[in-house]
C-alpha positions as CSV (number, residue, x, y, z in Angstrom):
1,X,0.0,0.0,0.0
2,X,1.3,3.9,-0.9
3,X,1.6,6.1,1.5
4,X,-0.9,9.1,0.6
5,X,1.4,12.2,-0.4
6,X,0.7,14.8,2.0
7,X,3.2,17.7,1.2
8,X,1.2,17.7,-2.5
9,X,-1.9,17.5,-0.9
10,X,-1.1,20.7,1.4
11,X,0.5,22.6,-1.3
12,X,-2.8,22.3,-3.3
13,X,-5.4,22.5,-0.8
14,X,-3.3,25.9,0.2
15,X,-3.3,26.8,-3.6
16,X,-7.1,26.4,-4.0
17,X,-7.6,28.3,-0.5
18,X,-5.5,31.2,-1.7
19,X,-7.8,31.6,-5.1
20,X,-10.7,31.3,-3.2
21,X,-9.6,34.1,-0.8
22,X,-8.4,36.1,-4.4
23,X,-12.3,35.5,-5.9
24,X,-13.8,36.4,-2.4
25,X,-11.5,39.8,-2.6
26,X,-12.9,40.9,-6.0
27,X,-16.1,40.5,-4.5
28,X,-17.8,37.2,-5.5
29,X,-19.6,35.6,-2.7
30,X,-18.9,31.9,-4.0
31,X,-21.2,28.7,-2.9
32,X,-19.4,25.7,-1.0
33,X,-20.1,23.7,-3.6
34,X,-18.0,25.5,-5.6
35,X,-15.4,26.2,-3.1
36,X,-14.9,22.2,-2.6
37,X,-15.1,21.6,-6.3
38,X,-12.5,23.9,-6.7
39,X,-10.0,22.5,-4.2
40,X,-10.6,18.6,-5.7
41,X,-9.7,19.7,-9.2
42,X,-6.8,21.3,-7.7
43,X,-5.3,18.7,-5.6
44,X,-5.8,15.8,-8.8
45,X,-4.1,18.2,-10.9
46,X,-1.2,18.4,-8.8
47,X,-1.0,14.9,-8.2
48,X,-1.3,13.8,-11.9
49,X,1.0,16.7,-12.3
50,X,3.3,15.1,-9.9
51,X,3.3,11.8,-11.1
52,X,3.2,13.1,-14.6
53,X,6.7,14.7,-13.9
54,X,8.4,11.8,-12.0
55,X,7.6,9.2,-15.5
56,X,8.9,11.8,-18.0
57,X,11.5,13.6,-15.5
58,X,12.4,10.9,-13.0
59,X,15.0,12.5,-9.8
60,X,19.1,12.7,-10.9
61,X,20.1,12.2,-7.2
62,X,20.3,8.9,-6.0
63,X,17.6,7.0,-3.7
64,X,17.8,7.8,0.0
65,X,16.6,3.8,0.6
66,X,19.8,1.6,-0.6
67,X,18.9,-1.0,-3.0
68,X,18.5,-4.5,-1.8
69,X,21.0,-6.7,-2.2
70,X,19.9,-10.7,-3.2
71,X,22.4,-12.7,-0.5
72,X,24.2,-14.6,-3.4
73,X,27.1,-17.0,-2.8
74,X,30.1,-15.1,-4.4
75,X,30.4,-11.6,-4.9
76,X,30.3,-10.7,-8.0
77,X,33.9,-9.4,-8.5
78,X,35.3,-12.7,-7.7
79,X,33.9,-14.1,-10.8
80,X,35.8,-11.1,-12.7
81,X,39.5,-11.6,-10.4
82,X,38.9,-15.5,-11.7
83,X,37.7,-14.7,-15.5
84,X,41.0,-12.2,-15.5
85,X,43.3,-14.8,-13.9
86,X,41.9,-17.8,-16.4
87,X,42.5,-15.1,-18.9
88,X,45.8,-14.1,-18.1
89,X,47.0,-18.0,-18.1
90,X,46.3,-17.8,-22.1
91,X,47.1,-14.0,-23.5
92,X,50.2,-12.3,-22.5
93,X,48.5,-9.0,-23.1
94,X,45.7,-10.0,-20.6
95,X,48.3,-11.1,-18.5
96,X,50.1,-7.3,-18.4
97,X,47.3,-5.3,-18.2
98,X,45.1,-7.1,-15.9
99,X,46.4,-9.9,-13.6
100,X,49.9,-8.2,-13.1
101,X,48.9,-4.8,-11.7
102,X,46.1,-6.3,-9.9
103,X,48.2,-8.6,-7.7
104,X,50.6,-6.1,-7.3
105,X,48.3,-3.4,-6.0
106,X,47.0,-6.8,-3.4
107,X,50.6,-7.2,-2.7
108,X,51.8,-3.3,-2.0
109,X,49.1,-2.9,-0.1
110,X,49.2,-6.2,2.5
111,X,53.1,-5.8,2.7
112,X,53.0,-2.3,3.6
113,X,49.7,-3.2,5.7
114,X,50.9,-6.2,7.5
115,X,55.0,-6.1,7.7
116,X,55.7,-2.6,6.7
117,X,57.3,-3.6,3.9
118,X,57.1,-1.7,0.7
119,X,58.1,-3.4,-2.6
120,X,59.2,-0.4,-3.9
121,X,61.2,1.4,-1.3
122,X,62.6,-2.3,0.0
123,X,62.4,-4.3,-2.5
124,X,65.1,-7.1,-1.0
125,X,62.9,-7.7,2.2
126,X,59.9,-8.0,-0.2
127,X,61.5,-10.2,-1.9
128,X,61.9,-12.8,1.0
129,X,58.8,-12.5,2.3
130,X,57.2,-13.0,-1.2
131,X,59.7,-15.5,-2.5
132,X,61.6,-15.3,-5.9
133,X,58.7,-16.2,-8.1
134,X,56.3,-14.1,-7.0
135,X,58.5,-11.2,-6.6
136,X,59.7,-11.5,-10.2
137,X,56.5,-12.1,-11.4
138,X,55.3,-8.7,-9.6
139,X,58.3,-6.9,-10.6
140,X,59.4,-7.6,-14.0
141,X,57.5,-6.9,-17.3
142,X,55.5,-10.1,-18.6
143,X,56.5,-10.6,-22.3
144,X,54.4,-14.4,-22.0
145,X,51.5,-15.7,-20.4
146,X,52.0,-16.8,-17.0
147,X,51.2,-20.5,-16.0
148,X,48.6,-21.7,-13.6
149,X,51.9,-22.4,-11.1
150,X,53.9,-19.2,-11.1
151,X,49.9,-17.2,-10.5
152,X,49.1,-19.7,-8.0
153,X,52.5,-19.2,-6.2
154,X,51.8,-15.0,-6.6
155,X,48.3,-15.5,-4.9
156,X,49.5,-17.9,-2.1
157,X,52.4,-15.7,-1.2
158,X,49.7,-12.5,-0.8
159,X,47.6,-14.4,0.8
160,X,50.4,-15.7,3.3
161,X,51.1,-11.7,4.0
């Protein structure tokens, strides 16, 4: 069930009530009928004029009410990390422009985060708490695809941090 609009309701009851008071000034002594015929054709005008303008115009600012979720099983960004790692296991390109600066965004961040090690600034104590592998994966430029072993090694070592 809607809730009944109010504010609308207000705003054209207090329209109706002011043109009334306007035709009672110039000197017309109007009947109630009148008076209450004039305030109901008011108030459904402005509500079909309300409605009217939130089809064709509807609000740019976003809803105050979130928008509900479904509870799924995976987010959906995990399917998108996996379809770029599958990815990256068969196109080199994929491989530089995805997977690579992905995991090493994941790994600046947790080594900074979590041993205050940065890759950049130390990059000899990120290398033994990565391990070779996954540090030259991170660091050096990926002319090849990478194999299922050398991104699982990558992922386990972040993980590990």
């Amino acid at each position: 069930m809607s809730r009944l609009p109010l504010r609308p309701l207000a705003g054209a009851a207090l329209l109706a009530a002011a043109a009334m008071l306007v035709i009672v000034a110039a000197g017309w002594s109007p009947r109630v009928e009148y008076v209450l015929t004039v305030v109901g054709v008011t108030v459904v005008a402005a509500l079909a004029l309300r409605r009217l303008v939130a089809i064709v115009a509807p609000p740019v600012w976003p809803s105050p009410v979130p928008v509900r979720r479904e509870p799924g099983g995976v987010d959906p960004r995990v399917g998108s990390i996996e379809a770029s790692l599958r990815r990256g296991t068969e196109d080199a390109g994929v491989c530089r422009r995805r997977v690579q600066p992905l995991l090493l965004d994941l790994a600046i961040h947790r080594l900074s985060r979590h041993r205050g090690v940065g890759l950049v600034e130390d990059p000899e104590e990120a290398r033994q708490v990565l391990g070779d592998e996954p540090f030259h994966f991170l660091s050096d430029v990926v002319d090849e695809p990478a194999t299922t072993a050398t991104l699982s090694q990558t992922v386990a070592a972040i993980e590990r941090l």
